[in-house]
N, C-alpha and C positions, 0 to 999 in steps of 0.2 A: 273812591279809594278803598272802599269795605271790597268791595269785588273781586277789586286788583287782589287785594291781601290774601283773599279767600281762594282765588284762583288757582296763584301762584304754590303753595302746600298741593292743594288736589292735584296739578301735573307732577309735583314731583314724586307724590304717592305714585302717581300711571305710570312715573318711567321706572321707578325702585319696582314694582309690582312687574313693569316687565322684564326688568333683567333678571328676579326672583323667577321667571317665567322659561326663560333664555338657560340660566344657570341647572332647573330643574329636568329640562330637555339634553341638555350636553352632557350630566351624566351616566346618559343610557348612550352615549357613544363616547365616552373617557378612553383617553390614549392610553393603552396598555388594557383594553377589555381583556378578560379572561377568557381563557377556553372552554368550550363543553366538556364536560365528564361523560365517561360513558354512561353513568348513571341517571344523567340528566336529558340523555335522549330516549326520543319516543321507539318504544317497541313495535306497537300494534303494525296488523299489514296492513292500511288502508293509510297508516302514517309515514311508509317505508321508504316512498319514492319521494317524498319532501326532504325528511330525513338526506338522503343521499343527493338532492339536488343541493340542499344545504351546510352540508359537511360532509365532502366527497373524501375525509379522510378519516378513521378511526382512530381515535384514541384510546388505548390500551393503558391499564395501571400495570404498575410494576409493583409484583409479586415474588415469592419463592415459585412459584406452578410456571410463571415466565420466563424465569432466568433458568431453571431446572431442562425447559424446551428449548432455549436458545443456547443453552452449552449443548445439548445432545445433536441439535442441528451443527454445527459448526464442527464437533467432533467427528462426524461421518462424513462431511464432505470433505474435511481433510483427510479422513481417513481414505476416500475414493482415490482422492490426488494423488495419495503418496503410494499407494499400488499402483497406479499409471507410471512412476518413478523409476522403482524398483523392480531390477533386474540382473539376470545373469552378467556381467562384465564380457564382452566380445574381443576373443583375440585379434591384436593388432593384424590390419594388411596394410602391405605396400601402396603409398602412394605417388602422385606426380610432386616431382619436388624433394621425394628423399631420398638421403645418397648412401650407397652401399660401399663398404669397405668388404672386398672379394679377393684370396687368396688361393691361390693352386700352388699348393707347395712343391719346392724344388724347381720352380719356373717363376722367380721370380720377375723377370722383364718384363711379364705378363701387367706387371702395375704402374707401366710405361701408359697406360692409356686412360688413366683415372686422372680425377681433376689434379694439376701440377701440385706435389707436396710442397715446395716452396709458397704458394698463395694459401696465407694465412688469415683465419676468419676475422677480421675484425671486428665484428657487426652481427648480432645474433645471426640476422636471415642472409647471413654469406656462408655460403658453401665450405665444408671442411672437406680435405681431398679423399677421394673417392669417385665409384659411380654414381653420378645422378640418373635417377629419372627424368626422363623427357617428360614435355607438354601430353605427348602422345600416350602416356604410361609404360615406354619402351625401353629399355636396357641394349646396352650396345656393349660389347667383351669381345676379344679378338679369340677369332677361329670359330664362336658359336655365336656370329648374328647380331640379328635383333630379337630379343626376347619381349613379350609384352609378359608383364611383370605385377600392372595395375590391377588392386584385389587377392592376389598372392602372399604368401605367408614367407618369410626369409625361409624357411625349409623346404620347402617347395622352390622355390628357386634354386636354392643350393642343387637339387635333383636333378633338374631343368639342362641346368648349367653340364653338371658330369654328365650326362648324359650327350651333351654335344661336344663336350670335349676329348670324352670316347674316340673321335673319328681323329685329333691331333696326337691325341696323348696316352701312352698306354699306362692305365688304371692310375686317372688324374685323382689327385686329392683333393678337393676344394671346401674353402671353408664362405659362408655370407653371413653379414650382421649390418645388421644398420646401425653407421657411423652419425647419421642428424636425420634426426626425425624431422622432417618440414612440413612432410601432406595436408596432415592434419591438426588442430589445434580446436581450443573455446578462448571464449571472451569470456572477462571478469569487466565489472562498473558498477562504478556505482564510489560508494561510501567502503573502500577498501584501501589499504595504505600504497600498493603499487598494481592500481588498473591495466585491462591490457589483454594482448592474446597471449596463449598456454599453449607450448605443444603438445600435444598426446604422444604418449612412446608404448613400449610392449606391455609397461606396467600400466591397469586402469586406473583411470583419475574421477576421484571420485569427491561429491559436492564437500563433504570435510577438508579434501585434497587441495584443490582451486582457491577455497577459503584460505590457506594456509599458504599458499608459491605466490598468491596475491599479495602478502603480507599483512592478512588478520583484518579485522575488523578495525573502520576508522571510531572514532569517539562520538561521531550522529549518526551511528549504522543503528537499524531497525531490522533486527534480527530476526522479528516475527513475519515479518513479508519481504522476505523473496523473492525472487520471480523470476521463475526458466523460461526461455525461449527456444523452443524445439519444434521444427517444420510446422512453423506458422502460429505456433497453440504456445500461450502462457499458461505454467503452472505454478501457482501460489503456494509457499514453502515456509513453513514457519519452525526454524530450529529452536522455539522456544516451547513449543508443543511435542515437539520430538523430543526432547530432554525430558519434558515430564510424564512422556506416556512410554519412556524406553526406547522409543523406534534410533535406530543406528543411522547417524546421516551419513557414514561412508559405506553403505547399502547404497544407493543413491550414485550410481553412475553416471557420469557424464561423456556426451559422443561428442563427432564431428562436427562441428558447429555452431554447440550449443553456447546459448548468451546467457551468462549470470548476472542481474542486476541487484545490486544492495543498495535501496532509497535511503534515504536521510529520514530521521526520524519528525522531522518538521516539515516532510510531504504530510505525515499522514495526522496533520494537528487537528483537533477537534477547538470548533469557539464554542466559547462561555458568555454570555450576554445577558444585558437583561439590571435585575436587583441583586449585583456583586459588586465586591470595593475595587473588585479591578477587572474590567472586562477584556477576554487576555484571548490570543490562541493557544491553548493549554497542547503540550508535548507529550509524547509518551514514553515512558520509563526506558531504562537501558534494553529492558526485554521486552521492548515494544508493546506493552498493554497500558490503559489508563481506563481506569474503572471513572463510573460516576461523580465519588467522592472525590479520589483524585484528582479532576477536571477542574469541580468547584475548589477545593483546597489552594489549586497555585490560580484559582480568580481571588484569591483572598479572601474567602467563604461567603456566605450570605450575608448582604447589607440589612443588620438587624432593625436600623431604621424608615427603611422603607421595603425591605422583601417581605413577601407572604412564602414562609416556607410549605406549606400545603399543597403549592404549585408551583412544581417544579418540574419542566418540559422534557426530551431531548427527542430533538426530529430527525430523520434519518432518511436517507435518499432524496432529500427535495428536491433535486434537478431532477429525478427518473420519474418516470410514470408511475408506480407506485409509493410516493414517500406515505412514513408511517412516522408516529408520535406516540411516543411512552411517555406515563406520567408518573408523578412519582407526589406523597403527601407526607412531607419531610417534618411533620413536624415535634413527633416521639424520635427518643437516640436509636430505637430498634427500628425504624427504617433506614437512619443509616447503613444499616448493616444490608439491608438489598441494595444501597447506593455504592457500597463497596462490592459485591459481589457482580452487578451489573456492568458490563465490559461495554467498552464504545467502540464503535469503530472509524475509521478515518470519516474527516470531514462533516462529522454530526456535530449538529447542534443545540450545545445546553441552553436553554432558557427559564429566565427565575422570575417570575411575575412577580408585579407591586402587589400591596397592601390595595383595600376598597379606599383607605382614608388618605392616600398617598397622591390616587391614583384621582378622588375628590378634591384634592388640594393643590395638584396641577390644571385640573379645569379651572379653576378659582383665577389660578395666576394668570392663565390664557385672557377669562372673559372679563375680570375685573379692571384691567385699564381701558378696555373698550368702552365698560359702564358708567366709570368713571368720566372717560370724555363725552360720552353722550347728555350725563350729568351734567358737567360743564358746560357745553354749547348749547343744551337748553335753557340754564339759568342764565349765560350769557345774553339769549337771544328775546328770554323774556325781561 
């Protein structure tokens, strides 16, 4: 009986001592480990290639000498963009599709062979009477032909025209104007109150222009990105950069073709995760920017009871070959202030690390019902 008695304490010392063993070991892989600082990697060359097999990504602190290089980067490349932009405005030509209202005066019959005046436009892209252009780019007027017209300036035709009239009519008078511009046109999309195509007429239309015949900005438009589409090539266009640096968005001409898209400001959300009271995809402001602070603010700020403010993440390009990680050690109010000045950009991700004791107290919950049954069906079985 002394044995038994004796025995029974000694196993359950081995099995307490092993789960004190088990529990000691779990907290060098705790859910929610922290990340390396740059500080705490090794420098030396003989450490360099471990280094980068082990953390194939840098982590960067956020500073003023950071944020100082990331506005000046961002500033030039918009600045490139918008010189690729801007440009002279190109006087209107004729194209297939638009129809000319043509008069030789004192010969009025002459407008016997224009689309029937009776046939009334109902429908924007129905013809108002007049000549149209052919598929061909040709012009058809009685006594001078067929004229090819396509690329032509209405004053140049006007020329065209008397000059072959000459041969019907002594010293024709002729007048040309385009009656409907149809040739040519842009696309508006997006986040705009009436989407759609734009005709182009004699007067250039220019990116203020299209903003405004679209009828304005909807209430999720994202005003800081943009986005033209001209033979082939996206140019990223932020009217909120433009406003504060002076630049004139009706500089900013728009041709034949081109596609304006206005995204919604909830393409380009950034998540917040992690130690927040509300892990959220944070939006960005009417003028399409949302700083640091911003982000955490509508996650409902840092969860005091389990965040480490000291580590606080935001990762950037994870899907590309490149992503990069800024850190940020939030735990004075003056680093707020690089938390407000730090800009995010679409699809970045905030993250707010636990506490060491937080992140010890979820291993706890993990392994202790396990220890517990092992407890149990040991003393059941002895």
């Amino acid at each position: 009986m002394l044995a038994v008695f004796l025995t029974r304490p000694a196993f359950r010392l081995g099995v307490l001592m092993t789960a004190v063993s088990l529990l000691a070991s779990a907290c060098a892989v705790a859910p929610g480990m922290r990340m390396s600082s740059p500080a705490a990697l090794p420098v030396t060359s003989s450490d360099a290639q471990a280094t980068s097999a082990s953390l194939p990504v840098l982590i960067e602190d956020i500073d003023i000498t950071l944020i100082g290089q990331m506005k000046s980067q961002l500033a030039q490349a918009r600045s490139a963009q918008l010189l690729d932009l801007v440009s002279t405005p190109a006087v209107y030509t004729l194209g297939k599709g638009d129809v000319l209202q043509i008069t030789v005066w004192d010969h009025p019959e002459l407008a016997a062979a224009q689309v029937p005046s009776g046939q009334t436009a109902t429908r924007a892209f129905d013809p108002v009477p007049g000549f149209m252009i052919d598929e061909d780019g040709n012009l058809q007027f009685p006594y001078a032909g067929s004229l090819h017209v396509e690329g032509l300036k209405p004053a140049e035709v006007q020329r065209e025209l008397t000059a072959r009239l000459t041969n019907a009519f002594i010293k024709p008078q002729v007048t040309v104007r385009v009656a409907s511009f149809r040739a040519k046109q842009v696309f508006v999309d997006g986040q705009v109150h009436a989407p759609g195509a734009l005709p182009l007429n004699d007067i250039p239309m220019t990116l203020y222009d299209a903003i405004n015949r679209a009828g304005g900005f909807g209430d999720a438009a994202d005003q800081s990105r943009l986005i033209l589409v001209r033979d082939g090539r996206s140019y990223p266009i932020s009217l909120t950069d433009m406003f504060d640096t002076g630049a004139n968005p009706a500089k900013v001409s728009l041709r034949d073709g081109d596609l304006l898209r206005v995204p919604a400001r909830d393409e380009n959300g950034v998540y917040v995760m992690g130690e927040v009271n509300k892990p959220m995809t944070a939006i960005p402001l009417r003028n399409g920017r949302l700083t640091l602070s911003e982000a955490i603010s509508q996650a409902g700020s840092l969860n005091s009871n389990t965040a480490d403010a000291s580590d606080v993440y935001v990762i950037r390009n994870s899907l590309g070959p490149r992503p990069q990680v800024y850190h940020l050690a939030a735990r004075s109010p003056v680093s707020m202030l690089l938390a407000n000045q730090f800009e995010l950009n679409p699809r970045d991700i905030v993250y707010v690390d636990g506490s060491d004791l937080v992140r010890f107290s979820r291993v706890l919950s993990l392994l202790l019902p396990a220890v517990n049954a092992a407890l149990t069906g040991a003393i059941v079985t002895k």
